[in-house]
Each structure stands twice: as structure tokens, then as C-alpha cells.
N, C-alpha and C positions, 0 to 999 in steps of 0.2 A: 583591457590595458595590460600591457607587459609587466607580472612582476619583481619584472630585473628592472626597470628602470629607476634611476635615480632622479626624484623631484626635489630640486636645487629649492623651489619656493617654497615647500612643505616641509620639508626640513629646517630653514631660515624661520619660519612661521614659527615652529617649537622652538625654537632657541629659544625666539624672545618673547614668547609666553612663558617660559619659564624662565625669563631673566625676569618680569616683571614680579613672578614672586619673591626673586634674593634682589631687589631693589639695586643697589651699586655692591653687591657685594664682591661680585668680578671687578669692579674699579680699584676697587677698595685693595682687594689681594692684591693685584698688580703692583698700586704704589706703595703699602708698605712691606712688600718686599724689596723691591728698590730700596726703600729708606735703610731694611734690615741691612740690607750687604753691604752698602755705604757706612752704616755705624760699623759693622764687624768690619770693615778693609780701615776706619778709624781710629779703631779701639786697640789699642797696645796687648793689654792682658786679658783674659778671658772671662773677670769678673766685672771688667767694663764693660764689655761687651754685651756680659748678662744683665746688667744694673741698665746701660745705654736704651736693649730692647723693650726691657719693662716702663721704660719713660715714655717710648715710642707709643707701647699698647697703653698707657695711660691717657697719653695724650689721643689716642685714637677713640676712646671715651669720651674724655671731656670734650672735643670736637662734635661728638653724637649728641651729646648733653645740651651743650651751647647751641645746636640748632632748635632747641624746643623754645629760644627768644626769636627764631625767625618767621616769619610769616609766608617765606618761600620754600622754608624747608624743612625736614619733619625728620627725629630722631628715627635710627630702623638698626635694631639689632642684628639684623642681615650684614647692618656695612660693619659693626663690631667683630662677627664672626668673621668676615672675610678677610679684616684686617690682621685679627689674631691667625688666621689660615694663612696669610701671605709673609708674616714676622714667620711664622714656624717655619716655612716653606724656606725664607733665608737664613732661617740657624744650619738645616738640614743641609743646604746648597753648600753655603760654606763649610761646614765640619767634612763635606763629601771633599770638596776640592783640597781643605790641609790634608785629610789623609792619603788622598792623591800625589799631593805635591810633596807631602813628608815620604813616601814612599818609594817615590823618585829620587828623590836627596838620599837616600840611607840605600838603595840599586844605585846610584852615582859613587856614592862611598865605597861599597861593596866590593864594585869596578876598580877604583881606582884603587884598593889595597890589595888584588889579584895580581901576582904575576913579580 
């Protein structure tokens, strides 16, 4: 066998063997990041925003917790961590794009008082 070639199936194969050990924890980041940038685009002041997240990852618990009453679904620390991973992922996202955008504003200003 060639070992340059790349096997699209064997690779696919690993993925989701190890997606079955972090259960939906990939699901899990995805949406509450989502949720994160939506409370931070929200949230007026910076302490809502902090207060807002912490209700999210609360609520991302109690959600784990309240499955341990269902009989098709089953509490996994996995989707806790991924949740918490995908909230942090949009504090990071956004504090990245203010200081972006603040940085631009204060080079726009810069500009406009040259000359």
C-alpha cells in the first residue's frame, strides 16, 4: 500500500470512535457557544454578561441532571465539559472581536485628528 495515501474511511472510522467517548460533547460546544455570543451581543455591561454566562452554564447542568428522570437519556459529564468549552470559546470570540473593533474606532480617530 502507498503510504501517502489518504483513507477518507479510516480516518471517518477514528473520528467517531472517539466521538463516542465525549458522548455529545461536540454538540454540546457548538450550541452553547451560540448561546454565549447571543447573551454577550445582549448584554449591555460586562457584568451581565458575566452573570448572563454563568446562568447558561448553570443551566447546562441542570439540563445533565434532569436527564437522570429520563429513561432515554442519561446524564454524561462530557456534554458539561463541552458546554463549559463552547461558553469559554464565546467569552474568548467576543473579547477577541471588541478589541478588534475598539481598535479600529481609536485608528479611525487617530485618522481623523491627523492633518
Amino acid at each position: 500500500t502507498n503510504p501517502y495515501r489518504y483513507d477518507a474511511s479510516s480516518t471517518l472510522a477514528r473520528v467517531l470512535r472517539a466521538r463516542v467517548r465525549f458522548a455529545d460533547a461536540d454538540v454540546h460546544a457548538v450550541m452553547w457557544f451560540v448561546a454565549g455570543v447571543v447573551v454577550f451581543a445582549l448584554c449591555a455591561t460586562l457584568r451581565h454578561r458575566l452573570v448572563a454566562v454563568a446562568v447558561l452554564f448553570v443551566s447546562s447542568i441542570i439540563v445533565e441532571i434532569a436527564q437522570m428522570n429520563s429513561p432515554t437519556r442519561t446524564p454524561q459529564v462530557g456534554d458539561v465539559v463541552g458546554s463549559a468549552l463552547g461558553l469559554a470559546a464565546a467569552i474568548g470570540a467576543v473579547c477577541v472581536l471588541s478589541a478588534l473593533r475598539s481598535s479600529d474606532r481609536s485608528r479611525a480617530a487617530h485618522v481623523g485628528n491627523v492633518g
